[in-house]
C-alpha beads as a LAMMPS data file, in Angstrom:
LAMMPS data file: protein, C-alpha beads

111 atoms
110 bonds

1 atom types
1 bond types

-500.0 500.0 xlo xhi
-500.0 500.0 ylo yhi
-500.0 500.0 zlo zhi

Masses

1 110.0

Atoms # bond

1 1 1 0.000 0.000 0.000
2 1 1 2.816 2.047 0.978
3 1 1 4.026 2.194 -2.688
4 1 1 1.026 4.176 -3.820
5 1 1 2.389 6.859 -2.029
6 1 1 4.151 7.721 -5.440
7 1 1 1.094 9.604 -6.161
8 1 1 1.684 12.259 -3.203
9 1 1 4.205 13.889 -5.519
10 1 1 2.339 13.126 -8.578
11 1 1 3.531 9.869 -9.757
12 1 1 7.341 11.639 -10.027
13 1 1 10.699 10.884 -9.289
14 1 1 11.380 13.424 -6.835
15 1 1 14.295 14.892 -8.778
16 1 1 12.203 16.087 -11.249
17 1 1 12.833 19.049 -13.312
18 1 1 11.849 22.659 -12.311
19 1 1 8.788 24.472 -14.424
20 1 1 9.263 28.083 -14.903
21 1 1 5.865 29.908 -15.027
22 1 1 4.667 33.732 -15.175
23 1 1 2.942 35.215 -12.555
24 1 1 1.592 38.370 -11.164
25 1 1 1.980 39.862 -7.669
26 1 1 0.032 42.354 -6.712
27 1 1 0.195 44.041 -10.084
28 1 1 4.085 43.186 -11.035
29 1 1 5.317 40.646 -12.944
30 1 1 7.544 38.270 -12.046
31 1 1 8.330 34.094 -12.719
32 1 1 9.144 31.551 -10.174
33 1 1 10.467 28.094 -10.625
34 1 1 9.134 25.370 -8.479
35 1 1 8.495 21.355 -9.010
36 1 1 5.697 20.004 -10.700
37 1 1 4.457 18.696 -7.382
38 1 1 4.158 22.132 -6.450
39 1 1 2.267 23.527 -9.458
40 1 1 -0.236 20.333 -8.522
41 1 1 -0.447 21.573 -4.583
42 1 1 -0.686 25.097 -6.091
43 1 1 -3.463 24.804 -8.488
44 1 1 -5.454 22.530 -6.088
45 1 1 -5.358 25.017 -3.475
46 1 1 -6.914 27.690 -5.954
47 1 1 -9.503 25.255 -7.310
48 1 1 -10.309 24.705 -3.447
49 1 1 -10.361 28.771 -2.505
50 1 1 -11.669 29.891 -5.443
51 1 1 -8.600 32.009 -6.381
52 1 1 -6.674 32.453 -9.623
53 1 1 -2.823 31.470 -9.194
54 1 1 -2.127 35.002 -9.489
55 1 1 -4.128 36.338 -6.323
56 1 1 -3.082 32.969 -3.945
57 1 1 0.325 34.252 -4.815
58 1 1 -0.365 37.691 -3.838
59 1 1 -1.476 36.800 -0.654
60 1 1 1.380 34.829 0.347
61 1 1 3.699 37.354 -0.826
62 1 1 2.279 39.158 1.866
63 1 1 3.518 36.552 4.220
64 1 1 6.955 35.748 3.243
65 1 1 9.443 37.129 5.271
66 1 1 11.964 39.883 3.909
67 1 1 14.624 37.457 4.615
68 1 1 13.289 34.248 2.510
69 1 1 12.677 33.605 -0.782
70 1 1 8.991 33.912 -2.500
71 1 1 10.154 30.485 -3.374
72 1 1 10.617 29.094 -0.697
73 1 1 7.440 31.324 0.932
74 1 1 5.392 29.210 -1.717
75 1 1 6.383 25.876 -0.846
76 1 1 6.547 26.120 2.648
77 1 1 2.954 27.876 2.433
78 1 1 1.387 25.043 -0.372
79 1 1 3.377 22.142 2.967
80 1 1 1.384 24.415 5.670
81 1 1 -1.924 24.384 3.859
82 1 1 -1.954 21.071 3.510
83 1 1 -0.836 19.925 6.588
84 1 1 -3.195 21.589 7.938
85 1 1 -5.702 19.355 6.202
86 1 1 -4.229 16.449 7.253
87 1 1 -6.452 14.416 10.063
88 1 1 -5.584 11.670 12.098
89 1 1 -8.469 9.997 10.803
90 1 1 -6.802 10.477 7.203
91 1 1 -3.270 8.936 8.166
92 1 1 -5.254 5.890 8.968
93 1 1 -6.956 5.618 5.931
94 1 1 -4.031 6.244 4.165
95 1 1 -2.152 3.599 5.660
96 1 1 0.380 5.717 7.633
97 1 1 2.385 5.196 10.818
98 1 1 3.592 1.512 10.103
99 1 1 6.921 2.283 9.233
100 1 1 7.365 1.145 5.660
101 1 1 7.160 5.196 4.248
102 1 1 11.459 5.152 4.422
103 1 1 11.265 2.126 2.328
104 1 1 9.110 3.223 0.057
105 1 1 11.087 6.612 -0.408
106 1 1 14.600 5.183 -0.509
107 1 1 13.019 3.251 -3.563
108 1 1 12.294 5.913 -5.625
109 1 1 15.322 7.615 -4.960
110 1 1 16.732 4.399 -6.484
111 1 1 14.611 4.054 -9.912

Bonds

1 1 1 2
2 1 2 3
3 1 3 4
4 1 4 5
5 1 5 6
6 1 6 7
7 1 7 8
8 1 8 9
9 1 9 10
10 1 10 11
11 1 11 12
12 1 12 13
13 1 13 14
14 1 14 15
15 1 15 16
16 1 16 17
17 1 17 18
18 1 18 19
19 1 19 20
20 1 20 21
21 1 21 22
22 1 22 23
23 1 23 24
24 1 24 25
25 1 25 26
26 1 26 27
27 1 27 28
28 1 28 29
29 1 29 30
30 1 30 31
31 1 31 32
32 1 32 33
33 1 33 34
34 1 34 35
35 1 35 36
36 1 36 37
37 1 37 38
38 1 38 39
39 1 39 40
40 1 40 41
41 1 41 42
42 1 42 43
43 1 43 44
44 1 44 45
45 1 45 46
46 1 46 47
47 1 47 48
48 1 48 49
49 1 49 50
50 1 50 51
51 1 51 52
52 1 52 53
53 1 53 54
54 1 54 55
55 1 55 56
56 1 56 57
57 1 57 58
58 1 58 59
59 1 59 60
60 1 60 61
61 1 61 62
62 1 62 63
63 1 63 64
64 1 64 65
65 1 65 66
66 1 66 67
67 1 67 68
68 1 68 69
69 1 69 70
70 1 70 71
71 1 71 72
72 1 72 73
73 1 73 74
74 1 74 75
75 1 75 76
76 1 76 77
77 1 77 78
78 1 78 79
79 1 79 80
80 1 80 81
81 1 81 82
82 1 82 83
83 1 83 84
84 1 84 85
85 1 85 86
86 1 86 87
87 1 87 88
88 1 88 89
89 1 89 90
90 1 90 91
91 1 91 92
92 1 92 93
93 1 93 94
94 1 94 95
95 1 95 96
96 1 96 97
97 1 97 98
98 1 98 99
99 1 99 100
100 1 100 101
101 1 101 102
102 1 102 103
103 1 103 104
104 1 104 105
105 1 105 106
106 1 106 107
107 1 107 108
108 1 108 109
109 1 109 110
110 1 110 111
């Protein structure tokens, strides 16, 4: 079961390449590089909010610190979001907690 976890990063290797994409915040232009597991978290968090990539991206602009990256703001934020999703109830479901994730991981770092 544990192998399915594959899918949390969207079937990838986890050394996949870096997409480029164009973006606006708050009114200036400006591109940002992140994994395609990322632009999947991303989008999914729009779809759920209701927001356009564009204005999700605004707001957590407004939350990065002046120290870190708007990178690194954005995947930090798209971990937080969804972590803060994540139930107890879920991890069961999802098979989690019996030890095998390492496995599972070391794996695909292998293929």
């Amino acid at each position: 079961m544990l192998e399915e976890h594959c899918n949390l990063i969207g079937g990838r290797k986890p050394n996949s390449a870096l997409i480029s994409r164009s973006i606006t915040i708050s009114g200036r232009r400006t591109s940002i590089r992140l994994e395609p597991g990322m632009w999947d978290g991303l989008n999914e968090i729009c779809k759920r909010e209701q927001l356009s990539i564009n204005e999700l991206c605004s707001l957590v602009n407004g939350c990065k610190s002046p120290r870190s990256s708007f990178t690194s703001t954005v995947r930090l934020f798209v971990l937080a979001y969804f972590r803060a999703a994540a139930t107890e109830e879920g991890h069961v479901v999802a098979g989690h907690g019996g030890g095998g994730l390492k496995s599972v991981v070391e794996q695909m770092l292998i293929q």
